[in-house]
C-alpha positions in Angstrom: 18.3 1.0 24.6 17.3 0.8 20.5 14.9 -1.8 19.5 16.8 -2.4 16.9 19.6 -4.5 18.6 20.1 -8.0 19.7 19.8 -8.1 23.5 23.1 -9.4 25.3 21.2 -12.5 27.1 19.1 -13.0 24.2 22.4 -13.1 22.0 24.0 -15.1 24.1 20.9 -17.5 24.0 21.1 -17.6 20.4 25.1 -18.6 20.5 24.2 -21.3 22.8 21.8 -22.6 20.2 23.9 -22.1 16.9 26.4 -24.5 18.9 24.5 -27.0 19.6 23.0 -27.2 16.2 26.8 -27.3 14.0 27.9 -31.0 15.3 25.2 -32.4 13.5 25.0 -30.0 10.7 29.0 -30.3 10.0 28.4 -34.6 10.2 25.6 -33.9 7.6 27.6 -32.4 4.9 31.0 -34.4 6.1 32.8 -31.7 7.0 35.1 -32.6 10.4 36.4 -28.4 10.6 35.2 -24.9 9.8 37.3 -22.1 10.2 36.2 -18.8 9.9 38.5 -16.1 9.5 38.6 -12.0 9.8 39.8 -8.9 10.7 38.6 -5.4 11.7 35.0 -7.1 11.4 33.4 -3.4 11.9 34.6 -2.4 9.1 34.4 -5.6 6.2 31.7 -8.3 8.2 31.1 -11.9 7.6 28.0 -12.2 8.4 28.4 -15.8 9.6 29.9 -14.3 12.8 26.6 -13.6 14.0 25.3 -16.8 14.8 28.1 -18.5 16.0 30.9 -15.8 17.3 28.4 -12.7 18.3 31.0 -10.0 18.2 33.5 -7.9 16.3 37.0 -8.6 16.2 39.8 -5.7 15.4 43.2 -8.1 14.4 43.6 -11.2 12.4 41.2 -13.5 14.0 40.4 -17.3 13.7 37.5 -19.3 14.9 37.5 -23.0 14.8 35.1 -25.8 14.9 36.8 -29.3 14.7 34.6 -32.7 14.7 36.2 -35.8 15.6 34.4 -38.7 16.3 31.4 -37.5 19.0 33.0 -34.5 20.5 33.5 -31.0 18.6 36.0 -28.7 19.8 35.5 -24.8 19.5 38.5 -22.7 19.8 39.0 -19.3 19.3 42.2 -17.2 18.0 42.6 -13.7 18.5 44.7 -11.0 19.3 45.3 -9.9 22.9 43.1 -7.2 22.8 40.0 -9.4 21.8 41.2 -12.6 24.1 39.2 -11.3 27.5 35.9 -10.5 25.4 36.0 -14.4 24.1 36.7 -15.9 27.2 34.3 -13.9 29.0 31.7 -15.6 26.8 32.0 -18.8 28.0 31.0 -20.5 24.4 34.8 -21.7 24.0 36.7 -24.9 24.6 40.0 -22.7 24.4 40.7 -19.1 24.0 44.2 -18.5 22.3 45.8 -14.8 22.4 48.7 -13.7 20.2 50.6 -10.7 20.5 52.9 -10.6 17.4 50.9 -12.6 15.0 48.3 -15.2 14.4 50.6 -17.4 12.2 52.2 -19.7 14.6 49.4 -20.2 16.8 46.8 -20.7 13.9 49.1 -22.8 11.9 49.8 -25.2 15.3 46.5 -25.6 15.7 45.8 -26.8 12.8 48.7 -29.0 12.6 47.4 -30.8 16.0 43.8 -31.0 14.8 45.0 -32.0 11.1 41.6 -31.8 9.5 40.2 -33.7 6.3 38.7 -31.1 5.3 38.8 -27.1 6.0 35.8 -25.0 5.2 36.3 -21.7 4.7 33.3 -19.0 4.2 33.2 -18.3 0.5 30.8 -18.9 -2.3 30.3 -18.7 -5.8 26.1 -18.8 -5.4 25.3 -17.5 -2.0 26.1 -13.9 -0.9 25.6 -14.7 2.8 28.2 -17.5 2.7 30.8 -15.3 1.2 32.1 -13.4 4.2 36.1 -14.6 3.1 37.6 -11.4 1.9 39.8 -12.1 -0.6 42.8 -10.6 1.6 42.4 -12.7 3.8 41.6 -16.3 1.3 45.9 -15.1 0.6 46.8 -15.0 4.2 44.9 -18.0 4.8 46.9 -19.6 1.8 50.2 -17.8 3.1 49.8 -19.8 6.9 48.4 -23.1 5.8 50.1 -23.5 3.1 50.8 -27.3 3.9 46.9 -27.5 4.1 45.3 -26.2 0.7 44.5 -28.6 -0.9 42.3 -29.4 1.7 40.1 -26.4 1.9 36.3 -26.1 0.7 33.6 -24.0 0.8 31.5 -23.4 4.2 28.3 -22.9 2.0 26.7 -25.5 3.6 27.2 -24.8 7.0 26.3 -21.6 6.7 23.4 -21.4 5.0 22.5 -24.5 7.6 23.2 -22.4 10.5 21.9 -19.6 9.2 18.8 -20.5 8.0 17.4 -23.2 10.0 16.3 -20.5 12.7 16.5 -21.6 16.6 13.1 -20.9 18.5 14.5 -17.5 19.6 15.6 -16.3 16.3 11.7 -17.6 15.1 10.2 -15.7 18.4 12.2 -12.2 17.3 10.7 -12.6 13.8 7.4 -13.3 14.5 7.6 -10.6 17.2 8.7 -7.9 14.3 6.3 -9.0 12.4 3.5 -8.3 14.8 5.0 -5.1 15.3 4.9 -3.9 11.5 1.4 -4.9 11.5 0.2 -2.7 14.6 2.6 0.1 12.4 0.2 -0.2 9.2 -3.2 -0.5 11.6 -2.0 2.7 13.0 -0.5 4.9 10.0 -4.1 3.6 7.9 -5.8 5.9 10.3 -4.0 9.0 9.0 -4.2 7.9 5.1 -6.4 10.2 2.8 -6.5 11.1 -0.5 -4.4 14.2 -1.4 -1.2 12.9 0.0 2.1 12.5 -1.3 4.2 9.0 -1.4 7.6 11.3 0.8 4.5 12.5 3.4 3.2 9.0 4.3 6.7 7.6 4.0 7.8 10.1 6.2 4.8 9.3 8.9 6.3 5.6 9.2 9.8 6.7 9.6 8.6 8.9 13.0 6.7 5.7 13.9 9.6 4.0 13.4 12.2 6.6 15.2 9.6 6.8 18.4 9.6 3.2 19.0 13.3 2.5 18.7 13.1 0.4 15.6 15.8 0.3 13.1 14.9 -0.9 9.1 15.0 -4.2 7.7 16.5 -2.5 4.5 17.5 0.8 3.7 15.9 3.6 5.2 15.3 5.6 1.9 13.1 2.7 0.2 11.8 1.9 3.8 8.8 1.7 3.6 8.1 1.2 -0.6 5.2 3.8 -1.2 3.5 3.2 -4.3 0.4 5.2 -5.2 -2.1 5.1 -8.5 -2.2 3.5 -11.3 0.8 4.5 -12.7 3.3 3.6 -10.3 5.5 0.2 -10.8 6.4 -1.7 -7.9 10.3 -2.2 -7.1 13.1 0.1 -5.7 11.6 3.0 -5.9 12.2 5.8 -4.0 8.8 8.2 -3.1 7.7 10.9 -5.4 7.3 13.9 -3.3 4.5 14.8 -6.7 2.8 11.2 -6.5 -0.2 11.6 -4.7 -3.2 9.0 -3.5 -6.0 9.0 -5.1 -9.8 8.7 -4.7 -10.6 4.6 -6.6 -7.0 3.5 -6.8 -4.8 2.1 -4.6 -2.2 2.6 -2.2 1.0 -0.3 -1.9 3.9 -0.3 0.5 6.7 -2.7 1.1 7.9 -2.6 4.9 9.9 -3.7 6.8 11.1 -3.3 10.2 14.2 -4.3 12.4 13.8 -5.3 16.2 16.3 -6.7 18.1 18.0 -7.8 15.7 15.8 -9.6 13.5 13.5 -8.6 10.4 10.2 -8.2 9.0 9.1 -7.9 5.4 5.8 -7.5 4.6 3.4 -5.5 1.3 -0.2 -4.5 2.2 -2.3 -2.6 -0.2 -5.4 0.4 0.4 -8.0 1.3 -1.5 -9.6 4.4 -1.4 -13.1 3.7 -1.5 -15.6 1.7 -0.1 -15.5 -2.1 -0.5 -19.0 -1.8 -2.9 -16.7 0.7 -4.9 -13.8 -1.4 -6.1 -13.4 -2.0 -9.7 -13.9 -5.7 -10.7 -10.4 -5.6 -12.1 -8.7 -4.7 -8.6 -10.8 -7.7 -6.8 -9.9 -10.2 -9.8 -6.6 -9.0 -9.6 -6.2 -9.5 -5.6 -8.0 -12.5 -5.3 -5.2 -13.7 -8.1 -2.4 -12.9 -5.9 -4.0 -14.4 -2.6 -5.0 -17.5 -4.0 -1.3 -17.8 -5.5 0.0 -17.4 -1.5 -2.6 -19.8 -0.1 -0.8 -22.4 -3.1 2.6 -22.1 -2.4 2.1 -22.1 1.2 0.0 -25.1 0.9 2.5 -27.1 -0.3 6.0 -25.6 1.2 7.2 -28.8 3.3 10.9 -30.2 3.9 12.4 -31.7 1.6 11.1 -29.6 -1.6 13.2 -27.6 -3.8 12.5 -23.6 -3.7 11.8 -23.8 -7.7 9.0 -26.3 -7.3 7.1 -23.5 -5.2 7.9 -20.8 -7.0 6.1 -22.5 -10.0 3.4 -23.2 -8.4 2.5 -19.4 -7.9 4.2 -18.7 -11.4 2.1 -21.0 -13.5 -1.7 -20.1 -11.3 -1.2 -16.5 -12.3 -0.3 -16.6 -15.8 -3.4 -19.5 -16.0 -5.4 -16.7 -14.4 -4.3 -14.7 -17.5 -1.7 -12.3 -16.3 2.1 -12.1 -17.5 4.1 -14.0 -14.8 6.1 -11.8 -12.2 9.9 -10.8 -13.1 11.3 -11.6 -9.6 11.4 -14.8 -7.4 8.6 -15.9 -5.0 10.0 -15.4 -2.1 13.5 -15.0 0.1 14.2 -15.9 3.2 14.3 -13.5 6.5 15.8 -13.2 9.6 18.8 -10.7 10.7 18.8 -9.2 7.1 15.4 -9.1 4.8 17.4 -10.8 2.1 19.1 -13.7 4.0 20.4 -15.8 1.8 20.1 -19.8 0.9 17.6 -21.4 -0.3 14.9 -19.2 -2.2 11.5 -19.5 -3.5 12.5 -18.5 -7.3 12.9 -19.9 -10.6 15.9 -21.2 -12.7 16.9 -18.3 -13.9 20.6 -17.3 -14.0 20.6 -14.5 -11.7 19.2 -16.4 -8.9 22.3 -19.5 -9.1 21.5 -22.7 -7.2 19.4 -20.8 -4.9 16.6 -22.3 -6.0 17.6 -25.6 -6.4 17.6 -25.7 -2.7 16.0 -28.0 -0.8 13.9 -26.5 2.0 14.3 -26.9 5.6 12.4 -26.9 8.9 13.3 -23.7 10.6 13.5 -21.9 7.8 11.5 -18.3 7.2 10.9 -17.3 3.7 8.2 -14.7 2.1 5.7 -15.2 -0.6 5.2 -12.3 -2.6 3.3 -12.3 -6.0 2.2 -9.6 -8.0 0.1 -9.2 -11.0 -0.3 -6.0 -13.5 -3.6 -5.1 -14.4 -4.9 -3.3 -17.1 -6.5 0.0 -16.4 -5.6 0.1 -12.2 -1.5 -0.2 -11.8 -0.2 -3.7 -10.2 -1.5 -5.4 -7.3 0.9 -7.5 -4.8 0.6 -8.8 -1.5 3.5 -10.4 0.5 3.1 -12.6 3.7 5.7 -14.4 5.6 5.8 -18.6 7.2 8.1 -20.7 8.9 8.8 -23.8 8.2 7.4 -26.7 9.9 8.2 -30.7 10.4 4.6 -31.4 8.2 4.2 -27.6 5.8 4.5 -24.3 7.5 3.1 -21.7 9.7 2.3 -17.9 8.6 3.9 -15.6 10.9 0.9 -13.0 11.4 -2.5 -13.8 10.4 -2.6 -13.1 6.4 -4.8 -10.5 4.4 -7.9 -11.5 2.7 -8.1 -8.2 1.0 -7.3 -4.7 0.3 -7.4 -2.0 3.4 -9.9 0.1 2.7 -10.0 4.0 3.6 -13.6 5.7 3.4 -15.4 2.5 4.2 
């Protein structure tokens, strides 16, 4: 079986969790139901199915969680075809099957529970919340038509339940993370100078292929290569006529996924011996790793993402280089980008993201770069979880540049 997918026990495991977590996290934000609903799930996915419903659906489908006073009720709504898959998981209170059409079952259901509120999985901030097609927002209005003004976003729940990883979800991670390291350890052995950005790309995807991995992003950019001086870090695809060089460096930005989860980590060569780097590369990485030991020093509950991100901001442009044009760091877990809170600034592209308050559970990266003068851009990228008192890096961190030729 692929690496890359979620075990059936160990999803299971994870349900199991999620569950337990949403009475108190629907209490928290005063919400007494969440409904999510979909259709042909294969094709357009809400994401949010992941962690609380843990498979496809083909028809109209609706999944409820109702609070009322100290017991939740979890039921699900599906068509025939999908009832025996549901029931069979044992994570529902009541398993409901329509042959027709969802509409009278799915509006009596909601007539018996009659909900304050009704949280529905859109957002105007957070990509990850937004699984709601709007199709099927109409049909929703269509059915419950007696209930609208009572709907609200789900954005809190979901970035909640997403987010706030369970201590499987945190074991996969860390586990993926491991497992990109020992890929870097053993693809520096090959590295030389002489070779193109598509060749050494291309050595990670075999590793990648032979061990059953899938990619934490997609496979073209995965892993960034970035070698010399003259390349800029970002998006990038390779350059089959950008080759490594002897004194200058070598970056990648990788990624891997395993069983369901992600890694995203940068690590950066040098071709040379440690006496041989230029003063500018070591200013330049010290810069960035003192910027990560910052940030990570004071990520905690209870702080906003933007507080962080300006701690790393405003120690590299004091250290006299221009401040990085991205956020600090995202957070991780079955997609790279996850979603929620975020380690960035106030700037419009990122919304409320960073406005965020930070959470136990949560896994986030912390990636700064700097541009030097005369030797390209140097960048570094680490990932922690969050922890009751700070937070706990998920592989042991670099101190310094790889070095090839020592």
């Amino acid at each position: 079986m692929s690496n890359s997918y979620l075990p059936i026990p160990l999803k299971e495991k994870i349900l199991r969790e999620k569950h337990d977590q949403l009475p108190q996290i629907m209490r928290k934000f005063n919400i007494d139901c969440w409904l999510i609903f979909a259709r042909e799930t294969s094709t357009t996915p809400d994401s949010a199915m992941n962690f609380v419903v843990g498979s496809d659906v083909v028809a109209q489908s609706a999944f409820i969680f109702f609070i009322k006073k100290d017991e939740i009720r979890k039921i699900a709504i599906v068509g025939n075809f999908d009832a025996e898959t549901e029931r069979n998981k044992g994570i529902w209170d009541e398993v409901i099957a329509y042959d027709l059409g969802i509409e009278a079952a799915l509006l009596a259901t909601i007539q018996a529970l009659n909900p304050e509120k009704i949280a529905l999985n859109y957002s105007l901030d957070d990509y990850s919340s937004d699984g709601l097609t709007h199709g099927m927002f109409l049909v929703l209005e269509n059915i419950l038509s007696e209930f609208q003004d009572r709907f609200v976003s789900a954005q809190p729940i979901v970035n909640v339940i997403r987010s706030n990883k369970s201590e499987t979800e945190i074991g996969l991670i860390k586990e993926a993370c491991q497992l990109t390291e020992e890929i870097n350890e053993k693809i520096s052995t090959t590295l030389d100078i002489g070779q193109s950005e598509t060749d050494i790309q291309a050595r990670f995807h075999e590793e990648i292929h032979n061990r059953g991995f899938g990619f934490s992003w997609q496979r073209e950019q995965n892993p960034a290569i970035d070698a010399g001086k003259d390349k800029d870090f970002g998006h990038v695809l390779p350059q089959e006529d950008n080759f490594t060089v002897e004194g200058q460096t070598l970056h990648n930005d990788f990624g891997i996924k395993y069983h369901g989860y992600c890694s995203d980590l940068q690590r950066m060569w040098f071709f040379g011996k440690k006496t041989d780097l230029p003063e500018e590369l070591k200013h330049a990485m010290d810069t960035v790793l003192e910027a990560i030991r910052r940030a990570a020093k004071r990520i905690r509950p209870g702080i906003q993402g933007y507080k962080i991100d300006k701690i790393a901001r405003e120690y590299i442009i004091s250290c006299g280089y221009e401040e990085y044009k991205h956020g600090l760091g995202h957070q991780v877990g079955i997609m790279a980008h996850d979603g929620g809170c975020m380690l960035g600034p106030l700037w419009p592209r990122y919304g409320n993201g960073p406005k965020q308050v930070i959470e136990e559970g949560q896994v986030f990266t912390i990636e700064p770069n700097v541009k030097t003068k005369n030797h390209g851009m140097v960048s570094m990228e680490e990932m922690v979880v969050v922890t009751s008192t700070g937070c706990e890096f998920l592989v042991k961190p670099r101190k310094d540049f790889i070095y090839i030729h020592e």
